[in-house]
Jmol script that loads the backbone (N, CA, C; Angstrom):
load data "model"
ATOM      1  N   UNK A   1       0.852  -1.171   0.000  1.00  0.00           N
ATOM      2  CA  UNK A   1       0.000   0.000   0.000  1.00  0.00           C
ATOM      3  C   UNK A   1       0.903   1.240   0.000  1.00  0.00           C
ATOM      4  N   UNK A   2       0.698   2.119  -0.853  1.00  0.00           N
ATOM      5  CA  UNK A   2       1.276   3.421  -0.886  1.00  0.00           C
ATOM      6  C   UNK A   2       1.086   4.468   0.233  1.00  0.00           C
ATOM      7  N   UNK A   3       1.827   4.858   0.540  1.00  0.00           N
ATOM      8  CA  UNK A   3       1.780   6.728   1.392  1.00  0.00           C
ATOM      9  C   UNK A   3       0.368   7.157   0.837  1.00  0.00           C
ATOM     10  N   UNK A   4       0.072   7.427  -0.299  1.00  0.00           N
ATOM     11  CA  UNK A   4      -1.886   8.090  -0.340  1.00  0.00           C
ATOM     12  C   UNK A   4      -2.540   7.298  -0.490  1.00  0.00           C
ATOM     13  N   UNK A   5      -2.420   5.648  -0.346  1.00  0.00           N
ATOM     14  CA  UNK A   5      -3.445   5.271  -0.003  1.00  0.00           C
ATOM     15  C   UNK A   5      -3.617   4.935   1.690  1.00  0.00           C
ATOM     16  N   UNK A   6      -2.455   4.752   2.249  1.00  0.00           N
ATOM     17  CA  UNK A   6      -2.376   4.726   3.598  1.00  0.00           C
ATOM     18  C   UNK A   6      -3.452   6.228   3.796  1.00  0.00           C
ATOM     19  N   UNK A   7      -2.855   7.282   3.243  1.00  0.00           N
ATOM     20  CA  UNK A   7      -3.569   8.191   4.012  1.00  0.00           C
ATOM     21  C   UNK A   7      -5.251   8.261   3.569  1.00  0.00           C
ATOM     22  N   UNK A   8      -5.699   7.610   2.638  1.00  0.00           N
ATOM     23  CA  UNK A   8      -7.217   7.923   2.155  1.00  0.00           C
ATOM     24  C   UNK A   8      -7.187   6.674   3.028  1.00  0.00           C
ATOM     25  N   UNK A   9      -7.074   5.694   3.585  1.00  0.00           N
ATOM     26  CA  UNK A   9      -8.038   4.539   4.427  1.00  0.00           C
ATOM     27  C   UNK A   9      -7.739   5.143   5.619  1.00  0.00           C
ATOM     28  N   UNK A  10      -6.874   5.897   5.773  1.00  0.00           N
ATOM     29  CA  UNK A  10      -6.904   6.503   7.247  1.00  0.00           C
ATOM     30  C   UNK A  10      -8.418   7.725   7.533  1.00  0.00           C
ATOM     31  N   UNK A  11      -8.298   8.663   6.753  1.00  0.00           N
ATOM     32  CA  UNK A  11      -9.442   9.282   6.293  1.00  0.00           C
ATOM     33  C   UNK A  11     -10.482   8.995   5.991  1.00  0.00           C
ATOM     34  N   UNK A  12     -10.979   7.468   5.590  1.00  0.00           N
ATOM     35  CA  UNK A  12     -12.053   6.438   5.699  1.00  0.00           C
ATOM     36  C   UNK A  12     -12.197   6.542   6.709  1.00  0.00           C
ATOM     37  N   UNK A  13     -11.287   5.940   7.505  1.00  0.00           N
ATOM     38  CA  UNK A  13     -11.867   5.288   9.298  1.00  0.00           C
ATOM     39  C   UNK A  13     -11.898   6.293   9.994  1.00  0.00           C
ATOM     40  N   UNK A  14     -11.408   7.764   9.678  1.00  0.00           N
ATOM     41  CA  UNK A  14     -12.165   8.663  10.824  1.00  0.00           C
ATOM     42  C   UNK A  14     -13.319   9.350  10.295  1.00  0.00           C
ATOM     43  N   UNK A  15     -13.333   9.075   8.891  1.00  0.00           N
ATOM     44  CA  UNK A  15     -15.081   9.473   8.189  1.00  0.00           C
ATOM     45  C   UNK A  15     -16.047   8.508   8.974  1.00  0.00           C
ATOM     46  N   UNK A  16     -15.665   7.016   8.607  1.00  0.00           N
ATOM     47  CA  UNK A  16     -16.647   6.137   8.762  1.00  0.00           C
ATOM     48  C   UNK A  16     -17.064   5.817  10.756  1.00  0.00           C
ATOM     49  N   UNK A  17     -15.979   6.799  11.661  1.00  0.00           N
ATOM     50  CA  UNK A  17     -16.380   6.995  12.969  1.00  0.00           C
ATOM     51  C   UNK A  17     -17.282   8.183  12.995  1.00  0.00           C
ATOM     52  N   UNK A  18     -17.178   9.189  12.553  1.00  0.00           N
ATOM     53  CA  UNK A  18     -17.775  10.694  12.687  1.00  0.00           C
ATOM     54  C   UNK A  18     -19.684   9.858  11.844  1.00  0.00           C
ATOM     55  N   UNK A  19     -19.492   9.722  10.353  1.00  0.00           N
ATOM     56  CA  UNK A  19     -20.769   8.810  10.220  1.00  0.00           C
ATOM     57  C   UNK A  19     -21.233   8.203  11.261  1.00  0.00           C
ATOM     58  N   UNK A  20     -20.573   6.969  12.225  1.00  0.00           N
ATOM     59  CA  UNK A  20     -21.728   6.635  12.668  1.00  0.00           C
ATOM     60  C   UNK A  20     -22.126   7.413  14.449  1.00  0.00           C
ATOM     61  N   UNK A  21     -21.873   8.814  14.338  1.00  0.00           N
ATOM     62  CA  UNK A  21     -22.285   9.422  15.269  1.00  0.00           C
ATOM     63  C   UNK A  21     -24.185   9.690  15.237  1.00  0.00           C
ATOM     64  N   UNK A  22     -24.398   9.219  15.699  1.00  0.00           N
ATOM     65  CA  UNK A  22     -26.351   9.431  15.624  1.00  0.00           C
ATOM     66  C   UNK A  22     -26.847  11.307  15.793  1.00  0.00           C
ATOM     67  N   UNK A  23     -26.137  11.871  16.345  1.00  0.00           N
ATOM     68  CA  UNK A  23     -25.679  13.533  16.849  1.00  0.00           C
ATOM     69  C   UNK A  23     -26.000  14.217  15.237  1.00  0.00           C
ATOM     70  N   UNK A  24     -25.705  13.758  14.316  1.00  0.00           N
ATOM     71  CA  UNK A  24     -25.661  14.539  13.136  1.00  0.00           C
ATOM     72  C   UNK A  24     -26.836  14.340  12.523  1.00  0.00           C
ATOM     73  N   UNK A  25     -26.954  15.508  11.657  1.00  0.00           N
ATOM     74  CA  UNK A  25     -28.011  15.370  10.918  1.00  0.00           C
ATOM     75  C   UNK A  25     -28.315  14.707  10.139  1.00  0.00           C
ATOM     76  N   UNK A  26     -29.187  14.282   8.988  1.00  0.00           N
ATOM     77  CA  UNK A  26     -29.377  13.376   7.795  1.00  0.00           C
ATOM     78  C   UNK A  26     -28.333  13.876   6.968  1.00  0.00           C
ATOM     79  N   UNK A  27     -28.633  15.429   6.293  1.00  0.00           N
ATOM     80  CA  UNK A  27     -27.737  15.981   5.607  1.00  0.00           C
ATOM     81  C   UNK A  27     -26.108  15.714   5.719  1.00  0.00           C
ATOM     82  N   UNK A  28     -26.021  15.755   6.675  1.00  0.00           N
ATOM     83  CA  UNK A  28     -24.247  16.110   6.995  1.00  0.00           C
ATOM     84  C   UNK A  28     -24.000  14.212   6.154  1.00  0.00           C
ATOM     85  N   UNK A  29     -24.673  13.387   7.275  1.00  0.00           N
ATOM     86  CA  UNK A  29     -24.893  12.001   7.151  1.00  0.00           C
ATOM     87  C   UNK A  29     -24.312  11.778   5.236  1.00  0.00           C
ATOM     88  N   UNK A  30     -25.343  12.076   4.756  1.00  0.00           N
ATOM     89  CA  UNK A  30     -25.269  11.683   3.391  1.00  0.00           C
ATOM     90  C   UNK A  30     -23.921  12.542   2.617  1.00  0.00           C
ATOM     91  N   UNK A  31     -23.507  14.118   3.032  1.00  0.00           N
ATOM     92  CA  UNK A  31     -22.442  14.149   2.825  1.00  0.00           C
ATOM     93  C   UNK A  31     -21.174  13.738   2.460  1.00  0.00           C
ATOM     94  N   UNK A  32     -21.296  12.809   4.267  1.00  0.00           N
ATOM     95  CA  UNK A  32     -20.418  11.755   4.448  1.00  0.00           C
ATOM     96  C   UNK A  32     -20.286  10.881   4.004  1.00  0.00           C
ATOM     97  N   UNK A  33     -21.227  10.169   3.537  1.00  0.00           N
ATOM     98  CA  UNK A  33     -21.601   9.190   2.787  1.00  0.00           C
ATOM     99  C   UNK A  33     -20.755   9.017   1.066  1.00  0.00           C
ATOM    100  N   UNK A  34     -21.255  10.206   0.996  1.00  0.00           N
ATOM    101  CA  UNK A  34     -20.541  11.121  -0.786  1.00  0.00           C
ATOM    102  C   UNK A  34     -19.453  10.444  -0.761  1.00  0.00           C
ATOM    103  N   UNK A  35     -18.947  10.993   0.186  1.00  0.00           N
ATOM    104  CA  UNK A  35     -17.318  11.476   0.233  1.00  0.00           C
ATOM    105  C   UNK A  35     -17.025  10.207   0.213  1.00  0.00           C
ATOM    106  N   UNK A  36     -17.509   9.409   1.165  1.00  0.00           N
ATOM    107  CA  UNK A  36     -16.764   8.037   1.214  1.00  0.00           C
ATOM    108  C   UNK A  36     -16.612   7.312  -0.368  1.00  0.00           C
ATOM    109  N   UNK A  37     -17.433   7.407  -0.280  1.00  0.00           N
ATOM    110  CA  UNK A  37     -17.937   7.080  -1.701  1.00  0.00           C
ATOM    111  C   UNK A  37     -16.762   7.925  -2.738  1.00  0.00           C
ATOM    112  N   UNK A  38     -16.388   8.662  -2.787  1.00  0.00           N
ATOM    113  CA  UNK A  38     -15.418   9.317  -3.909  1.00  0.00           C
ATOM    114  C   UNK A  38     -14.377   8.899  -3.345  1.00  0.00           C
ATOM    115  N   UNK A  39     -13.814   8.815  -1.899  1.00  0.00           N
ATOM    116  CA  UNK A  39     -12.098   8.375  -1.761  1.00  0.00           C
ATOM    117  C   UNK A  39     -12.354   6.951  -1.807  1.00  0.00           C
ATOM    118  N   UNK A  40     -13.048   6.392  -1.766  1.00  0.00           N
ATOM    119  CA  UNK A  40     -12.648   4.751  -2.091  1.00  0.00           C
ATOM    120  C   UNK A  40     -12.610   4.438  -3.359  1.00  0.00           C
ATOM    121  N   UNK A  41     -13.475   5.129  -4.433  1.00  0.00           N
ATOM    122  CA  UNK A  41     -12.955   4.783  -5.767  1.00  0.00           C
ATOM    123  C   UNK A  41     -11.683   5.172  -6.061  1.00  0.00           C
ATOM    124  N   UNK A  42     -11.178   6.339  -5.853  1.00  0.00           N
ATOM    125  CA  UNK A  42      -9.844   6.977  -5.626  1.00  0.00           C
ATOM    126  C   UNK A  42      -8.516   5.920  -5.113  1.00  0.00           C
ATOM    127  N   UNK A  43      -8.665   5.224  -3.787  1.00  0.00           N
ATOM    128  CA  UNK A  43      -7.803   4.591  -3.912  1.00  0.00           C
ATOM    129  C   UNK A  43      -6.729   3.373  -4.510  1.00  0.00           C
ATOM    130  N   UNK A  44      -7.980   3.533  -5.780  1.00  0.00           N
ATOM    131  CA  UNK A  44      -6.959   2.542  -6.900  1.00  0.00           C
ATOM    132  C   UNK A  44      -6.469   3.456  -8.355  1.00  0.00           C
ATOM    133  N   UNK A  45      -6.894   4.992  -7.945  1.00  0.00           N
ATOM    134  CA  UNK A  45      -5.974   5.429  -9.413  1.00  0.00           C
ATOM    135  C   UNK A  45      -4.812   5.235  -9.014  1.00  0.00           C
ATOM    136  N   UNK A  46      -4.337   5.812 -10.337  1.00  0.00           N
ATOM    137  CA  UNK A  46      -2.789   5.604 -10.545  1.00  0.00           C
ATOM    138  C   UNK A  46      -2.251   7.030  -9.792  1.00  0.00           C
ATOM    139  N   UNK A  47      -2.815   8.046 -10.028  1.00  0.00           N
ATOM    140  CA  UNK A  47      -2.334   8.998  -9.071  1.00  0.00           C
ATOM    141  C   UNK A  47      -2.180   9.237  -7.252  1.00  0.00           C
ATOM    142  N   UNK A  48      -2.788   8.400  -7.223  1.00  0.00           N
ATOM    143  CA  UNK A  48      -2.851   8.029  -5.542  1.00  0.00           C
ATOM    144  C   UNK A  48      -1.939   6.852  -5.714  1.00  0.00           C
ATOM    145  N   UNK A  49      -1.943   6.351  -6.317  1.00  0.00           N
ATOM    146  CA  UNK A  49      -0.580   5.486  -6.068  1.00  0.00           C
ATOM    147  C   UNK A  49       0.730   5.975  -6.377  1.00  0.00           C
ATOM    148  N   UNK A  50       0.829   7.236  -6.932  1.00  0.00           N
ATOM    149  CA  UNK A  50       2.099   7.782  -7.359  1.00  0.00           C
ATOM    150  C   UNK A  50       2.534   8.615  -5.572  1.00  0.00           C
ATOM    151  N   UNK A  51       4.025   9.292  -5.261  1.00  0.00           N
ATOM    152  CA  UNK A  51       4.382   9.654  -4.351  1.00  0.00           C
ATOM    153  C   UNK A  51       3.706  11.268  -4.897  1.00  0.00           C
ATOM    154  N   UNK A  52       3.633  12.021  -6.112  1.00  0.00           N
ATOM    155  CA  UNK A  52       2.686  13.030  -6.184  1.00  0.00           C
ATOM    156  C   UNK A  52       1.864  13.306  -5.276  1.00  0.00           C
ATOM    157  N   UNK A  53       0.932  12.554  -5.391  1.00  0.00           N
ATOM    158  CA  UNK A  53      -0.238  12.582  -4.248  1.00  0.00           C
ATOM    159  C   UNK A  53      -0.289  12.815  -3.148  1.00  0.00           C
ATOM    160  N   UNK A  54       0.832  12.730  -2.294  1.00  0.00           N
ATOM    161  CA  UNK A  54       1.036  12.775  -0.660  1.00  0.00           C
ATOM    162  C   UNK A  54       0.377  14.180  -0.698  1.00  0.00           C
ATOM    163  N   UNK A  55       0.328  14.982  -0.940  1.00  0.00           N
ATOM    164  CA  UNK A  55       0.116  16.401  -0.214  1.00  0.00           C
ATOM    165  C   UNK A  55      -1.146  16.739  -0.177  1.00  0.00           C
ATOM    166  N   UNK A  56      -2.173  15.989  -1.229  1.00  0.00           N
ATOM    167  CA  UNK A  56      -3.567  15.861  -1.523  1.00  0.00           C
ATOM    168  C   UNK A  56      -4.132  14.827  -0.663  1.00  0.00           C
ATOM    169  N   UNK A  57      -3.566  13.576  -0.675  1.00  0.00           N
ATOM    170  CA  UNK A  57      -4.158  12.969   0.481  1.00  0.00           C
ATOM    171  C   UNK A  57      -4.058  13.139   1.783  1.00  0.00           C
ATOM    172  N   UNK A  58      -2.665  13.661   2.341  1.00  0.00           N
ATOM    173  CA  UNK A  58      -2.354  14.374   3.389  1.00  0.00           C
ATOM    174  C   UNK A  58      -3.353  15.269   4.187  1.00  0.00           C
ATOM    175  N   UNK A  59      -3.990  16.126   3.364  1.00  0.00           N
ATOM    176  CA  UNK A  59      -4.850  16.824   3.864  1.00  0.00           C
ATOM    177  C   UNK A  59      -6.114  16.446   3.848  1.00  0.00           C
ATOM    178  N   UNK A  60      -6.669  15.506   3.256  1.00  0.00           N
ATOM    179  CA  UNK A  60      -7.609  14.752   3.197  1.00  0.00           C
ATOM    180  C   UNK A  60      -7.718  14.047   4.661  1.00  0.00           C
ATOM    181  N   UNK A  61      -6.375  13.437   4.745  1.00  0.00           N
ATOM    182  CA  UNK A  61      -6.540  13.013   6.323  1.00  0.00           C
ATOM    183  C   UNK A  61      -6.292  14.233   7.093  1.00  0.00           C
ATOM    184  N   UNK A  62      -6.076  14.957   7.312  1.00  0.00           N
ATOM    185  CA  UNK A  62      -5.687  15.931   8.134  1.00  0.00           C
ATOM    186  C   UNK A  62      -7.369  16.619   8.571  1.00  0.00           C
ATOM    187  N   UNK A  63      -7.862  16.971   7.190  1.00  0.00           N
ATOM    188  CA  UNK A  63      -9.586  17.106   7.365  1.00  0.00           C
ATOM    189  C   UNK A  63     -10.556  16.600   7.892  1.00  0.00           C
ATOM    190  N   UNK A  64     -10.331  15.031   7.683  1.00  0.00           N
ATOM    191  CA  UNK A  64     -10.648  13.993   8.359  1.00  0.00           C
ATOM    192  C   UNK A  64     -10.523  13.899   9.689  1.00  0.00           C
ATOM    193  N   UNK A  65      -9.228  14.176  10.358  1.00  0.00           N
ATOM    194  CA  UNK A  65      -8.825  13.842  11.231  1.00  0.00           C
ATOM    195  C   UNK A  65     -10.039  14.852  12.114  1.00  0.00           C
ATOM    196  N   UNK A  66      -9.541  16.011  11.753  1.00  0.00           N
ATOM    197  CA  UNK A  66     -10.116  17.349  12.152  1.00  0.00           C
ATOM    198  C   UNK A  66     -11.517  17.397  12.710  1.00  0.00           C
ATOM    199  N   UNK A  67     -12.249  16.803  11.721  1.00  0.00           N
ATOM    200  CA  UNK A  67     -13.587  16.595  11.399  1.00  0.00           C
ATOM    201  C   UNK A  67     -14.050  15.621  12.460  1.00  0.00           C
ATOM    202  N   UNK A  68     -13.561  14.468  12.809  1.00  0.00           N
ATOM    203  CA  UNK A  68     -14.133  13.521  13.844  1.00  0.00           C
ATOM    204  C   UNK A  68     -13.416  14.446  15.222  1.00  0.00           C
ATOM    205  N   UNK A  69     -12.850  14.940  15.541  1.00  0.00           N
ATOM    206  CA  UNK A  69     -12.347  15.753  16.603  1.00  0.00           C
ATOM    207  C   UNK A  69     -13.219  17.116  17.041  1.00  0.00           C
ATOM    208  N   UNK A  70     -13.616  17.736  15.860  1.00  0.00           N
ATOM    209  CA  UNK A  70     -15.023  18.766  16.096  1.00  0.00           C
ATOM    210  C   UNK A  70     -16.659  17.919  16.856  1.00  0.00           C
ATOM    211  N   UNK A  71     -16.726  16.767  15.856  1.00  0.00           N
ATOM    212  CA  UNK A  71     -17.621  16.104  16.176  1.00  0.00           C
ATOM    213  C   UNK A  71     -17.411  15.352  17.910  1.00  0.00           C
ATOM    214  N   UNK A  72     -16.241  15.091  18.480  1.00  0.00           N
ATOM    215  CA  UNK A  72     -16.254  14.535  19.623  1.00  0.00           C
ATOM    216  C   UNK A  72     -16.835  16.466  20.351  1.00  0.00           C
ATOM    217  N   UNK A  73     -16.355  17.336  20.150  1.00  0.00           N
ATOM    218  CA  UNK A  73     -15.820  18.346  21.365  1.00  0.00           C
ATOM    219  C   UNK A  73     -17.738  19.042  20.665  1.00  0.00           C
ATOM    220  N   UNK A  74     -18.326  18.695  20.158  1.00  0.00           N
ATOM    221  CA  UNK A  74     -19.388  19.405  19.411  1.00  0.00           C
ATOM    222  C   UNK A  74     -18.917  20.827  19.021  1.00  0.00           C
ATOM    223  N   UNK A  75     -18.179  21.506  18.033  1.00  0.00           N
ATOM    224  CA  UNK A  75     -17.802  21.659  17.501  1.00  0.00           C
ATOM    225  C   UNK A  75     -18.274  22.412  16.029  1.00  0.00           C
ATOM    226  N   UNK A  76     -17.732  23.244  14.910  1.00  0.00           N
ATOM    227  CA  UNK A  76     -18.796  23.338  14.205  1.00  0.00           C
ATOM    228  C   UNK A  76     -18.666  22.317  13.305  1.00  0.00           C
ATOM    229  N   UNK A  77     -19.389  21.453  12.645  1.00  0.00           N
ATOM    230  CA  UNK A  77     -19.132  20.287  12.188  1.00  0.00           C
ATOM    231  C   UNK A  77     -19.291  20.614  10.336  1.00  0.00           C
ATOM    232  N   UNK A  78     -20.079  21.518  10.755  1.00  0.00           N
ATOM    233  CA  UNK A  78     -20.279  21.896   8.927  1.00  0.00           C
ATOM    234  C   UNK A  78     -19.308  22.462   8.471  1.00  0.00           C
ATOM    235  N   UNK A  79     -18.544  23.264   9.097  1.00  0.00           N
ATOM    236  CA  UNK A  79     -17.589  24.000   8.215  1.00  0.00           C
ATOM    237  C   UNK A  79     -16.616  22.681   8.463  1.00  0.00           C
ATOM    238  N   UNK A  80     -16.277  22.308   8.892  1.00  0.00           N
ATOM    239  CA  UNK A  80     -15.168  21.170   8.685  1.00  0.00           C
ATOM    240  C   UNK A  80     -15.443  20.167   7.731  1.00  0.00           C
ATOM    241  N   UNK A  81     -16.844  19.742   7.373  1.00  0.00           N
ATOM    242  CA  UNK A  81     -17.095  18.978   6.394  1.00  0.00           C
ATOM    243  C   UNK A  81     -16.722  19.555   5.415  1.00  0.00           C
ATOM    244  N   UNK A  82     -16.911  20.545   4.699  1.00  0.00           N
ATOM    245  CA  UNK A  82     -16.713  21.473   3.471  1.00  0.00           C
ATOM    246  C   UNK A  82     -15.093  21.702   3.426  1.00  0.00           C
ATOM    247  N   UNK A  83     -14.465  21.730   4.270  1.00  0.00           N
ATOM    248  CA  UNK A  83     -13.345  21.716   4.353  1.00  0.00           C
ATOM    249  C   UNK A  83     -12.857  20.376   3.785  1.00  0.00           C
ATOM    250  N   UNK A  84     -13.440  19.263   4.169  1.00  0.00           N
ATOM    251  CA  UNK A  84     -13.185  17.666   3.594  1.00  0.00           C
ATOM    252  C   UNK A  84     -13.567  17.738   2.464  1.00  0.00           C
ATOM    253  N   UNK A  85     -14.812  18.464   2.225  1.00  0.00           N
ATOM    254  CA  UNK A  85     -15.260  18.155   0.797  1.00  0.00           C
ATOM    255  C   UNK A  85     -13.958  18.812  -0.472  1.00  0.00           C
ATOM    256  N   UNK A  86     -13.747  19.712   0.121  1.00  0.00           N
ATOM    257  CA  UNK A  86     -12.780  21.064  -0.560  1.00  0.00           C
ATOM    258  C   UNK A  86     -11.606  20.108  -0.894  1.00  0.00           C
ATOM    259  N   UNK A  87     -11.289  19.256   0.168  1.00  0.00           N
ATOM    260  CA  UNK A  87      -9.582  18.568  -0.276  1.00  0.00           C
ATOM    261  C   UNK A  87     -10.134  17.160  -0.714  1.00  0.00           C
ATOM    262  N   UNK A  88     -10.994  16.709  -0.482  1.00  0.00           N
ATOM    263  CA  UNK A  88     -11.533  15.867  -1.404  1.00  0.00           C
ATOM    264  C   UNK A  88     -11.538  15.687  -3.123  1.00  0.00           C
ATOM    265  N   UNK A  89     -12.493  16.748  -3.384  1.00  0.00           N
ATOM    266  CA  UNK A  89     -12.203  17.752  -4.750  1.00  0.00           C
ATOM    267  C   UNK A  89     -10.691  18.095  -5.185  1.00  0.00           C
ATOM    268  N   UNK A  90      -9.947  18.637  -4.550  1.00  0.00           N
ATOM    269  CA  UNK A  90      -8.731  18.851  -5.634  1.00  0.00           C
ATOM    270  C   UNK A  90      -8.172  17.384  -5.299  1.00  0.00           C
ATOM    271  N   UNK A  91      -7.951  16.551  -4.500  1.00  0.00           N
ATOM    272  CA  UNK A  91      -7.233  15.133  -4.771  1.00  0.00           C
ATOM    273  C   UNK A  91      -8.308  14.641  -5.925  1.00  0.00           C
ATOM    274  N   UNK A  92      -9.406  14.547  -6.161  1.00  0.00           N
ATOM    275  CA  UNK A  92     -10.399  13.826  -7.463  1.00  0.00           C
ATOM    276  C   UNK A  92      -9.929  14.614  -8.262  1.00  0.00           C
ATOM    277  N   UNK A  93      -9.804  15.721  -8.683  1.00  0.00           N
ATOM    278  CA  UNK A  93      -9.694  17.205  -9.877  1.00  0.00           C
ATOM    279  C   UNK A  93      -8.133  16.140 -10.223  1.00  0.00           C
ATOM    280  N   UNK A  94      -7.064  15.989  -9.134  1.00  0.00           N
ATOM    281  CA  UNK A  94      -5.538  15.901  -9.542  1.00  0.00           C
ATOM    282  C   UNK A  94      -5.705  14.255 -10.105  1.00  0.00           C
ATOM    283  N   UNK A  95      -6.407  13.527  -9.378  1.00  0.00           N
ATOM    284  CA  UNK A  95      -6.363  12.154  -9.529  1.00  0.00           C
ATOM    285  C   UNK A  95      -6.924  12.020 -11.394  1.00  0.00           C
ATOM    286  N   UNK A  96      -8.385  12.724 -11.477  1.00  0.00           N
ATOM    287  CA  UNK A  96      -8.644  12.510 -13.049  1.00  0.00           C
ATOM    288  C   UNK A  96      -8.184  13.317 -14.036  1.00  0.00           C
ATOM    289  N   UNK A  97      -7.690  14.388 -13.567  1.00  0.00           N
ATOM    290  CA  UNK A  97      -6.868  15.743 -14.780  1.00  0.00           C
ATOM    291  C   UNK A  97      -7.747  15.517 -15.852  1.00  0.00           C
ATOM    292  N   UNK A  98      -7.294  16.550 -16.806  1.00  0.00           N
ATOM    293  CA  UNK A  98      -7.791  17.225 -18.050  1.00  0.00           C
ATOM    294  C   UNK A  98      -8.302  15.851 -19.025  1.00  0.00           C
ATOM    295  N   UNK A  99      -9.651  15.342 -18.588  1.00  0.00           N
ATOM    296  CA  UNK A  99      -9.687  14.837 -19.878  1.00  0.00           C
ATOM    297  C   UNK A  99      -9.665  13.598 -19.483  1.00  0.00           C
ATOM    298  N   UNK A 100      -9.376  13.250 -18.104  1.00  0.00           N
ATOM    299  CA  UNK A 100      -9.067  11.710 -17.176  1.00  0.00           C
ATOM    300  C   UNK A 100      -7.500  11.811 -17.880  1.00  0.00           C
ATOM    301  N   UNK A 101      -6.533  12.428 -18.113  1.00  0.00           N
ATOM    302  CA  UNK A 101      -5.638  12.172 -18.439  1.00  0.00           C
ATOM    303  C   UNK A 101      -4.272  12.560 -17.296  1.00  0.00           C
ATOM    304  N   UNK A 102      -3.693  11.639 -16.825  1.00  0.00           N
ATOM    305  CA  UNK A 102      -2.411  12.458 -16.003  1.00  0.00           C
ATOM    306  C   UNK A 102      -1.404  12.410 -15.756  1.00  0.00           C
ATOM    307  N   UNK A 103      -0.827  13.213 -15.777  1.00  0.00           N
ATOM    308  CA  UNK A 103       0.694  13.381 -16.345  1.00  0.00           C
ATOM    309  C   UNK A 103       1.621  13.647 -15.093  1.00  0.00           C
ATOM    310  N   UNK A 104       2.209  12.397 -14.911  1.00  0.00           N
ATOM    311  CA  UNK A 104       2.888  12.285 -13.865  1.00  0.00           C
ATOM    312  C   UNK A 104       4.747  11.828 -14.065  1.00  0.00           C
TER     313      UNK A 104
END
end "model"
wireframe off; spacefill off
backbone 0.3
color backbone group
């Protein structure tokens, strides 16, 4: 397993703890849900398997991390999601490039 995929299953398991908090809303819920849903297809491009990637998945966990840590202290939980969603998005944007094409 690579450095970004270590870090997107790390970012799974503190998504898939913050999900099963009952505390949140439906909305946030299905959010979460998204997301999971976009870094697990993710962890078999080729760009997450390249050492490129560290700095995109990095913060992915770092968001992650963040995000189940708001949710323990109640916290604002929405802006930290959007924050996941935000580094979510440019690791998918870098992972499929122009065209699904990427130049590494």
């Amino acid at each position: 397993m690579t450095k970004g995929q270590e870090q997107i299953t790390s970012a799974l398991a503190h998504i898939a703890r913050v999900a099963g908090d009952t505390s949140l809303e439906a909305a946030a819920q299905e959010r979460l849900h998204s997301l999971r849903q976009d870094l697990e297809v993710l962890l078999e491009a080729t760009f997450v398997k390249s050492a490129l990637c560290v700095p995109f998945t990095a913060a992915c966990n770092r968001t992650a991390r963040d995000l189940e840590e708001a949710v323990r202290v109640d916290n604002d939980t929405g802006a930290k999601i959007v924050k996941l969603e935000r580094a979510a998005k440019s690791l998918k944007e870098k992972s499929t490039g122009a065209g699904g094409v990427i130049i590494t």
